[in-house]
N, C-alpha and C positions, 0 to 999 in steps of 0.2 A: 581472584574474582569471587570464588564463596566467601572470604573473608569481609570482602567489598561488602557484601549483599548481607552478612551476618551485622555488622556495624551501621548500615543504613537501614535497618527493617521497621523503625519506627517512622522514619519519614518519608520511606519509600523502601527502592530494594531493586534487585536482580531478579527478575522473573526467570529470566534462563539468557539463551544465544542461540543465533541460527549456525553456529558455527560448531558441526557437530564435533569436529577433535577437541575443542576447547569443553566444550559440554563434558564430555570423558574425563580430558585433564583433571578439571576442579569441580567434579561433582554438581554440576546443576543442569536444569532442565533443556531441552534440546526444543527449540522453539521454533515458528515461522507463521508463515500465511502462503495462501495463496500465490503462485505467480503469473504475472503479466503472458507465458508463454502459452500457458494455462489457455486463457480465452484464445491467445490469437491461434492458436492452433486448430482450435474448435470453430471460429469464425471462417479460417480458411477451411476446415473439412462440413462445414452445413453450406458454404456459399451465402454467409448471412453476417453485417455489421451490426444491423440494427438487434436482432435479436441473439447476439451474442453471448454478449451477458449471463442474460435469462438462460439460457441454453450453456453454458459454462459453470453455472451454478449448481443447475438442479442436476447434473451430471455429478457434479463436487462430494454434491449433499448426499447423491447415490452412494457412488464413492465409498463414502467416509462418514457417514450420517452427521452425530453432533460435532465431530472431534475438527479440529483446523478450520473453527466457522468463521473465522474473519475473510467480509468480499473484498475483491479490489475492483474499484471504480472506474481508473484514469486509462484502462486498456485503449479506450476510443474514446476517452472524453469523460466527466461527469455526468455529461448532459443527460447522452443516450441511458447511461446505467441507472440513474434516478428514473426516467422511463421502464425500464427492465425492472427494477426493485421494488417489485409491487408488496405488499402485504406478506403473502401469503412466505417469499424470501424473504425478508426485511425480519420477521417471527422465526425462520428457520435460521438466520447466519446468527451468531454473536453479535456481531460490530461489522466496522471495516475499517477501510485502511489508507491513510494519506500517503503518497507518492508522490508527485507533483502538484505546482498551484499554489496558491494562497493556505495557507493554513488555518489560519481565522476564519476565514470567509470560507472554505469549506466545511469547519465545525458547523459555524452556523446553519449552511447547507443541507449538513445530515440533521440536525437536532430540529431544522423544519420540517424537510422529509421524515422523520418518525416521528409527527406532529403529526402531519396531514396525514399518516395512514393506523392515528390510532395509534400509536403503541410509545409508551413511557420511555423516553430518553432515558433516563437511570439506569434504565436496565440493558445498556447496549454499552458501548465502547468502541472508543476513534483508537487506531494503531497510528502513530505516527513516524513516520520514517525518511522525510526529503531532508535533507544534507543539516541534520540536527546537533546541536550543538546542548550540553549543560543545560545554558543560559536558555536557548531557547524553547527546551523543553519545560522549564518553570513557568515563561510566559503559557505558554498554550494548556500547560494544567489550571491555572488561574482562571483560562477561559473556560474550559470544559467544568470548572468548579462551579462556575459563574451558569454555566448555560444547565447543569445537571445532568452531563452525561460524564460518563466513565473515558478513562484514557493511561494508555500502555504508552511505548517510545520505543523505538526502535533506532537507538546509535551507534552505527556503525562504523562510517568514513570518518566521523571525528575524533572517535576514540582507538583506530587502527590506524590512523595514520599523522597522530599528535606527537610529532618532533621536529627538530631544528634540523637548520641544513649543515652538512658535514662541512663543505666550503663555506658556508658561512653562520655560525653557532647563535648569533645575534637574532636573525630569519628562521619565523616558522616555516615549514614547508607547505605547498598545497598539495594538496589532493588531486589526485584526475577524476574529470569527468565521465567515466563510464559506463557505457552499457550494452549489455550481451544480451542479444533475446532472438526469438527463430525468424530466420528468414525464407523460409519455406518446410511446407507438408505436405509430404504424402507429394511432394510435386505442385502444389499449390504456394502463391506467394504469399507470406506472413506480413501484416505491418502494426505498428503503436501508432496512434494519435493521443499522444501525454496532454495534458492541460498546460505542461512545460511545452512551448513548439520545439525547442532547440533538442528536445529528447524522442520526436517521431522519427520512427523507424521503419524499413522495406524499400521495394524497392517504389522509386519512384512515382512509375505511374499507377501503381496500386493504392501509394498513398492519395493520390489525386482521387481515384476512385472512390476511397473510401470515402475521403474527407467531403467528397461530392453527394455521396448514399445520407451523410450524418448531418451534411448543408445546414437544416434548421437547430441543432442543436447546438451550432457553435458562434 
């Protein structure tokens, strides 16, 4: 991996892994963002979707002041979080962070929202991370070149689970779909409302609730 990252520094490079033994192993930086659990746990302990977000953040930013400033969006939706990501956050995080959705079309998304609140695209940056591939992280740097904002990658599933099947060597293997996130706080029920539907999570009629609270946003 440092070797990787020594050899590509001119046209890109290894910024680190969130994958702290590896970080150890080969010397490089120990990296991440925010997680999804993050908000939902805070939304389940204020009794609040809509203000989640905002309230997940400036907690964050207590926290941890500058350091780990990348938000995540997709906890309940883009909608709501463009709502929540007013100015005065938007100046305090770094960036943020793709997860689910369109990828294009949420670049564009962010790079209007740090339009409409004032503040230079250039100096922010998209993480991207939904089921990334090489190939596809060239497209989406081309875009972010294009639009003027900054952009990280975040590949995981594709480069931890790139080989053939044992029974059959011809066939790449797939990946599982996964996802682990809390299902309750403190006695309260935790849910995701992704921009992916197939990735909402809790239980049931909590998601009904929620998705009912967030109605016009979606």
């Amino acid at each position: 991996m440092s070797e990787l990252s020594r050899l590509t520094s001119d046209a890109g490079g290894i910024a680190g892994t969130s994958n702290v033994y590896l970080a150890r192993k080969y010397g490089v930086s120990p990296v991440g963002t925010i997680g999804h659990e993050w908000i939902m746990g805070i939304a389940a302990l204020e009794n609040t979707y809509r203000d989640a977000n905002r309230l997940a953040l400036v907690k964050w930013h207590e926290t941890y002041g500058g350091s780990l400033g990348i938000a995540l969006p997709d906890t309940f939706g883009t909608g709501v979080f463009f709502a929540n990501f007013d100015r005065n956050l938007a100046e305090m995080f770094n960036g943020v962070r793709h997860d689910s959705g369109d990828p294009l079309a949420f670049a564009q998304a962010v790079y209007e929202h740090y339009k409409r609140l004032g503040i230079d695209p250039s100096t922010k940056t998209i993480i991207f991370s939904d089921s990334l591939t090489p190939d596809i992280a060239v497209n989406l740097k081309r875009c972010c070149d294009t639009l003027g904002i900054g952009c990280l990658f975040g590949i995981g599933t594709n480069f931890t689970n790139d080989f053939r099947l044992a029974s059959d060597p011809a066939q790449n293997g797939t990946a599982l779909n996964i996802v682990i996130k809390l299902f309750v706080c403190d006695g309260r029920p935790c849910v995701k409302l992704s921009d992916d539907k197939s990735k909402h999570t809790g239980n049931p009629d909590e998601v009904k609730r929620a998705q009912f609270d967030l109605a016009e946003f979606f």
